[in-house]
C-alpha positions as CSV (number, residue, x, y, z in Angstrom):
1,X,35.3,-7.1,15.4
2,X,36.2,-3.5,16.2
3,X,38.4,-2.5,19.2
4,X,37.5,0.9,21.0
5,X,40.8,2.9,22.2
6,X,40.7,5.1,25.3
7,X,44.1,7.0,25.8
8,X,44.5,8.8,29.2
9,X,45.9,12.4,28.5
10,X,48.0,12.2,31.5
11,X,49.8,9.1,31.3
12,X,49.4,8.1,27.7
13,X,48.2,4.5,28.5
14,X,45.9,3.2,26.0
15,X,42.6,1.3,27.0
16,X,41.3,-1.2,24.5
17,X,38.2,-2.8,24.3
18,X,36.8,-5.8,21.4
19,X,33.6,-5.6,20.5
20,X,31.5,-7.9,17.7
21,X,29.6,-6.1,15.2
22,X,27.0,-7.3,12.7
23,X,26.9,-3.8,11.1
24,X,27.9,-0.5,11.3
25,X,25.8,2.3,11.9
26,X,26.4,5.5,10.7
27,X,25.1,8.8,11.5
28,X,24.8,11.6,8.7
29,X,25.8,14.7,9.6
30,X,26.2,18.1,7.7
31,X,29.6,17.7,6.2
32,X,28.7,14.1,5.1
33,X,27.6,13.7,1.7
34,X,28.5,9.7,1.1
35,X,29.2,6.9,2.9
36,X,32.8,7.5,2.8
37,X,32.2,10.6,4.4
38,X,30.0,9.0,7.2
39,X,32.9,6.2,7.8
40,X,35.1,9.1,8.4
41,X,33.1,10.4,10.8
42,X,32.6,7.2,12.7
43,X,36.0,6.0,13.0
44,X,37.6,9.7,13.7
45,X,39.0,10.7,17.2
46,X,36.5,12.3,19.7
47,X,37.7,13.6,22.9
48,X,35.4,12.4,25.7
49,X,33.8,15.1,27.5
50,X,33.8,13.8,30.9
51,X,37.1,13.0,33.0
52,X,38.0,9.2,32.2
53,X,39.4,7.2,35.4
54,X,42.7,5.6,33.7
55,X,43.1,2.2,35.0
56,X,46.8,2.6,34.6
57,X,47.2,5.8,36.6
58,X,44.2,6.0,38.3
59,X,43.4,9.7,37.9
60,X,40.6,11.2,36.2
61,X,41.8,12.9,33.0
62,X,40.6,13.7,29.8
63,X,41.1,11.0,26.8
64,X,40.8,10.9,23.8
65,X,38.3,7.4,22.3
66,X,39.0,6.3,18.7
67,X,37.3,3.1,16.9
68,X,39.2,0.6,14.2
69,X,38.5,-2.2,12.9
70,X,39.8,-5.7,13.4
71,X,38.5,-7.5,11.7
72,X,36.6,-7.5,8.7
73,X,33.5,-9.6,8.2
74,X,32.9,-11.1,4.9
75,X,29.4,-9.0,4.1
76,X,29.3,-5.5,5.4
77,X,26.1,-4.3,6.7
78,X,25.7,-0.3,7.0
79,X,22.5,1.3,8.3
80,X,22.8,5.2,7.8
81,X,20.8,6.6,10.7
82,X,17.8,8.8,9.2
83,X,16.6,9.6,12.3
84,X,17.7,12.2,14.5
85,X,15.8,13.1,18.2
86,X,15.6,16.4,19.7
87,X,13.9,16.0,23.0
88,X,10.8,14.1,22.2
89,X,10.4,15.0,18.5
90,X,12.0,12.9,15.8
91,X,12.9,14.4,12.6
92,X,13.8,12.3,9.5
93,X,17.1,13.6,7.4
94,X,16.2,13.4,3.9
95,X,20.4,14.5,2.6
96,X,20.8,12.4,-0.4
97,X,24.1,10.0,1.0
98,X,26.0,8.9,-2.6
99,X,27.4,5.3,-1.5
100,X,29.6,3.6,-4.4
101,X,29.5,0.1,-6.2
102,X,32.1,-1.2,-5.0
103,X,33.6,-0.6,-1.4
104,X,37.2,-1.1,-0.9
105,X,38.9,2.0,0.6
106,X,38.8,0.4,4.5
107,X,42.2,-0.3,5.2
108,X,42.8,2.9,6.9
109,X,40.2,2.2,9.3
110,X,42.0,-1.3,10.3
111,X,44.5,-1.7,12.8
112,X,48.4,-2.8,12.7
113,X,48.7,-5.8,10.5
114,X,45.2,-6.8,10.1
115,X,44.8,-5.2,6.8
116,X,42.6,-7.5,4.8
117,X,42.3,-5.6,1.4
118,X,38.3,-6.5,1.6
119,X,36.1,-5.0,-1.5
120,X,32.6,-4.9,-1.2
121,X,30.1,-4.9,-3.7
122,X,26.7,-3.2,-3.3
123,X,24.1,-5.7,-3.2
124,X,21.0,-4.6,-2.0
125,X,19.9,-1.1,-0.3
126,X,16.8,-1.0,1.8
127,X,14.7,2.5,2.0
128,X,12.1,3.7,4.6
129,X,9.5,5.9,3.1
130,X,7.5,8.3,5.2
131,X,7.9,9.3,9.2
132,X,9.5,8.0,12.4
133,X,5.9,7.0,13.8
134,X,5.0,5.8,10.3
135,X,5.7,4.1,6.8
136,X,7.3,1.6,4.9
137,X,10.3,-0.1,3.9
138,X,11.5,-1.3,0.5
139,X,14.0,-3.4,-0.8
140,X,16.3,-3.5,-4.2
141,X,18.6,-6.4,-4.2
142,X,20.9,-7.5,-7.3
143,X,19.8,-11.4,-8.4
């Protein structure tokens, strides 16, 4: 379960919303160069562009949206997001992403008391070989 956070700038009232998730899906951007990195990225604070309407105040102001988790599921699913669109072209992002064996580092990521201590081992990676519009995908998985 994650919960989203809006915070109204004017009145400091925080929004939150719950939301299941089977996996997470990460983008890769420049600065990422493992899937620590990317987790950073997701769960960071972003300051929403457009003016939010704060159902505590009822103005329009800017906010700020940040993302925890709360709670862990017991296997982890992350899909690193190769694909990037610009208009009506796709272009795949080849970056090498160095992910580790284990996974454990989450708790700052979880909200209040909720921290699990959850490790995760790698188990099996899937890879897409060729284009958006074409290609393959293949599996390694641990027996």
């Amino acid at each position: 379960m994650l919960i989203s956070s809006v915070k109204c700038k004017k009145c400091s009232h925080v929004s939150n919303s719950y939301d299941p998730f089977l996996d997470l899906s990460l983008e890769i951007r420049r600065r990422n160069h493992s899937v620590q990195d990317c987790l950073d990225s997701f769960f960071a604070k972003e300051k929403l562009d457009d003016k939010y309407l704060c159902e505590k105040c009822n103005r329009k102001s800017y906010a700020t949206k940040r993302i925890f988790i709360y709670r862990l599921p017991k296997y982890l699913t992350i899909h690193l997001k190769r694909f990037r669109f610009r208009g009506e072209e796709s272009v795949k992002i080849e970056k090498n992403i160095s992910y580790p064996m284990i996974l454990d580092d989450l708790d700052r990521y979880v909200v209040g008391d909720l921290k699990q201590n959850f490790s995760y081992e790698l188990f099996a990676i899937v890879v897409h070989y060729g284009e958006f519009d074409g290609g393959h995908y293949i599996a390694w998985a641990k027996r």
